[in-house]
Structures are given as structure tokens and as C-alpha cells.
Residue frames relative to the residue before (quaternion, step in Angstrom):
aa qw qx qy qz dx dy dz
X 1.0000 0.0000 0.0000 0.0000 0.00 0.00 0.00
X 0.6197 0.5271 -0.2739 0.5129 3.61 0.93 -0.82
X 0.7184 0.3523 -0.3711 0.4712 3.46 1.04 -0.58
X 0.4790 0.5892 -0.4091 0.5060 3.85 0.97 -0.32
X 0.7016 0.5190 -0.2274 0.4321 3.73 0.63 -1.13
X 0.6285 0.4006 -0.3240 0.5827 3.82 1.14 -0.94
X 0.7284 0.4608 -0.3564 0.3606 3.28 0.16 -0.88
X 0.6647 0.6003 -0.2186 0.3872 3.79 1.22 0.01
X 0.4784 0.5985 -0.1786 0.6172 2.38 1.96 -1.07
X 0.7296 0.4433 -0.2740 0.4428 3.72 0.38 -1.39
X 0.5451 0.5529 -0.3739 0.5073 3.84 1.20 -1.00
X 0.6916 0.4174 -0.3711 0.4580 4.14 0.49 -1.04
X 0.6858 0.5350 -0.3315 0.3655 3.60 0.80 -1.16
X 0.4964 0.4867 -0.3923 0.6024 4.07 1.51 -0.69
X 0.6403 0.5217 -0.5020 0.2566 3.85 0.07 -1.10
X 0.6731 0.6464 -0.2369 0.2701 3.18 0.91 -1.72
X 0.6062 0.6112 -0.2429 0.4472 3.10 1.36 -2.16
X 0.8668 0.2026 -0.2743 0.3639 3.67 0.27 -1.15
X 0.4786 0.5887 -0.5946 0.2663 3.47 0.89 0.69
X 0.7574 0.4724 -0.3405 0.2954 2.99 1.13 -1.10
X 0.5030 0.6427 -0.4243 0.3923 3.31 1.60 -0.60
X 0.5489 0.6765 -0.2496 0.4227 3.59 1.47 -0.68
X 0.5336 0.5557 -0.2032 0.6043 3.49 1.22 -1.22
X 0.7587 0.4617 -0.1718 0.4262 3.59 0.13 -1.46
X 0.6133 0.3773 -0.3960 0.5699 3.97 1.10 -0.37
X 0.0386 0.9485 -0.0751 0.3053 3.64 1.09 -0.46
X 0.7058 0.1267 0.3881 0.5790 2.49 -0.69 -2.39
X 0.7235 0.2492 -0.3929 0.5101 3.68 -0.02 -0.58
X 0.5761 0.5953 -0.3778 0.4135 3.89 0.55 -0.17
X 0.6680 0.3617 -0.2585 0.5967 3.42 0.74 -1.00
X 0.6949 0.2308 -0.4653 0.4974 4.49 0.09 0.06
X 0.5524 0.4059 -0.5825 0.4368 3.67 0.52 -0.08
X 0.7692 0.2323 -0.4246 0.4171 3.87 -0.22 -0.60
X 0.4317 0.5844 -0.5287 0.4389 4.27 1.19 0.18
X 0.5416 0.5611 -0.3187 0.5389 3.94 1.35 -1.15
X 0.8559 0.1739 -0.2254 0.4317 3.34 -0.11 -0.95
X 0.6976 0.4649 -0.4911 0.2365 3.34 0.11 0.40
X 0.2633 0.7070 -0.2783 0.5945 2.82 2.59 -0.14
X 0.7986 0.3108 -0.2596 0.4452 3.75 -0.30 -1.27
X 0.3704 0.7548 -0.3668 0.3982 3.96 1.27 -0.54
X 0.7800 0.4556 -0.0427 0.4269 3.24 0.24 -1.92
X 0.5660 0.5258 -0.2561 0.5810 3.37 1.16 -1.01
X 0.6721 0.5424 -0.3488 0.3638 3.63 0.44 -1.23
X 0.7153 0.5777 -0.1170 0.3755 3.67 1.31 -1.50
X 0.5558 0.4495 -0.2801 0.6407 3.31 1.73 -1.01
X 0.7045 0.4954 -0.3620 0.3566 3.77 0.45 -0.48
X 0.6437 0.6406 -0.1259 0.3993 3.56 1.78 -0.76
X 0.5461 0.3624 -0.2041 0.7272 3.08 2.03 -1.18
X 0.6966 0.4267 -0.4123 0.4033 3.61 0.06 -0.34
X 0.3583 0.6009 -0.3728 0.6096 4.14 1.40 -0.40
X 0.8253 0.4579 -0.1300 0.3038 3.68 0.02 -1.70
X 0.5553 0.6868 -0.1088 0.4562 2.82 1.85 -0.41
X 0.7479 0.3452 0.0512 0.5647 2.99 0.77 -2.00
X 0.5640 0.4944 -0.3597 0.5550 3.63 1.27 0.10
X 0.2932 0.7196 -0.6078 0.1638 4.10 0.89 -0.83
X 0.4965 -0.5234 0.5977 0.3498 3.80 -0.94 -0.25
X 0.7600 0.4995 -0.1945 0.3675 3.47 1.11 -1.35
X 0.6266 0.5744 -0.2071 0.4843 2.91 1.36 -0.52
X 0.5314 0.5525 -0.3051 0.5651 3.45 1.05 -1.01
X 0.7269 0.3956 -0.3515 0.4376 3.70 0.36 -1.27
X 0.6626 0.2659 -0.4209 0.5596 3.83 0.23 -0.70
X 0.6766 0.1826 -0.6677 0.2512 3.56 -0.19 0.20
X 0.4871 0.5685 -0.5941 0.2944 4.02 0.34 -0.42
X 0.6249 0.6260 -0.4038 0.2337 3.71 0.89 -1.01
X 0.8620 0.3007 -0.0769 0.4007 2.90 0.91 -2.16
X 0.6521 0.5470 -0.2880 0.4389 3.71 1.43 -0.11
X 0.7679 0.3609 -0.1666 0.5023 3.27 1.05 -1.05
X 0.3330 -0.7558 0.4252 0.3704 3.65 1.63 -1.15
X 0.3789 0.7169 -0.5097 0.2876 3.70 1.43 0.51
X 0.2995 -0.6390 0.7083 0.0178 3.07 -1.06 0.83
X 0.5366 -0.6728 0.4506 0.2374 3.53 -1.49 0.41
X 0.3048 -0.9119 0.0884 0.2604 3.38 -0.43 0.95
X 0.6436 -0.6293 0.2820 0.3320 3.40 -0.41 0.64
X 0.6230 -0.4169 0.4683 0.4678 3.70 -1.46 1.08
X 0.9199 0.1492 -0.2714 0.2407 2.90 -1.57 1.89
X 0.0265 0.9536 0.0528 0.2952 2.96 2.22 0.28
X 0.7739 0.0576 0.3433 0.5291 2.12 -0.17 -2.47
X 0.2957 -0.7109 0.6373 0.0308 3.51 -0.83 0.94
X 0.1082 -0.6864 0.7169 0.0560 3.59 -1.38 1.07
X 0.3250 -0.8229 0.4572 -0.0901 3.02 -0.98 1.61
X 0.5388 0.6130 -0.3562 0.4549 3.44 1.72 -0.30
């Protein structure tokens, strides 16, 4: 009888362990998909902001006002194909 009784005892004491171990995946489940829905957004502001800083127009006024290029003049430019 004592063995029937531990062995119930030991069966309630596993139940417990894998709920909480259950609970506890959970919780780490719910901030990983809080992370990624976090790192998502970040990705998108980093894409339009990329889309931005890439504009052709932009690029040209900065070559103008940082570097001082200027477009080049008839005869220039050289085709290489």
C-alpha cells in the first residue's frame, strides 16, 4: 500500500512539474512572438527609411553639396560596351 501511495504521490509531483514547465514554455512563447513582432516594425522603419536615403534625388544633391559633383558634360562620359 505504501508503495501504491508513493508512486501517486510521485505521479502528482511529475503532473505539477510539467504544468509548470508547461506555463514556463508559455511565457517564453508569448516574448518571443512580443520580440518578433517588435523586431518586424523595426525591420519596416529601416526599409522605408533605406527607400528614402537611396531616392536618386537625393543621392544627387548629396553628390552636389558634399562631394561638389556636378553632371557630366558632352564628351565625358565614355561607353564601354
Amino acid at each position: 500500500m505504501m508503495i501504491l501511495g508513493a508512486a501517486v504521490i510521485v505521479l502528482a509531483i511529475c503532473q505539477v512539474w510539467l504544468r509548470l514547465q508547461v506555463t514556463s514554455m508559455g511565457y517564453e512563447l508569448s516574448a518571443g512572438r512580443g520580440l518578433q513582432a517588435k523586431l518586424e516594425n523595426h525591420r519596416a522603419e529601416l526599409e522605408i527609411e533605406l527607400e528614402t536615403l537611396t531616392r536618386p534625388e537625393r543621392l544627387a544633391k548629396e553628390a552636389k553639396l558634399r562631394l561638389g559633383l556636378v553632371a557630366p558634360k558632352r564628351g565625358q562620359v565614355v561607353d564601354l560596351r
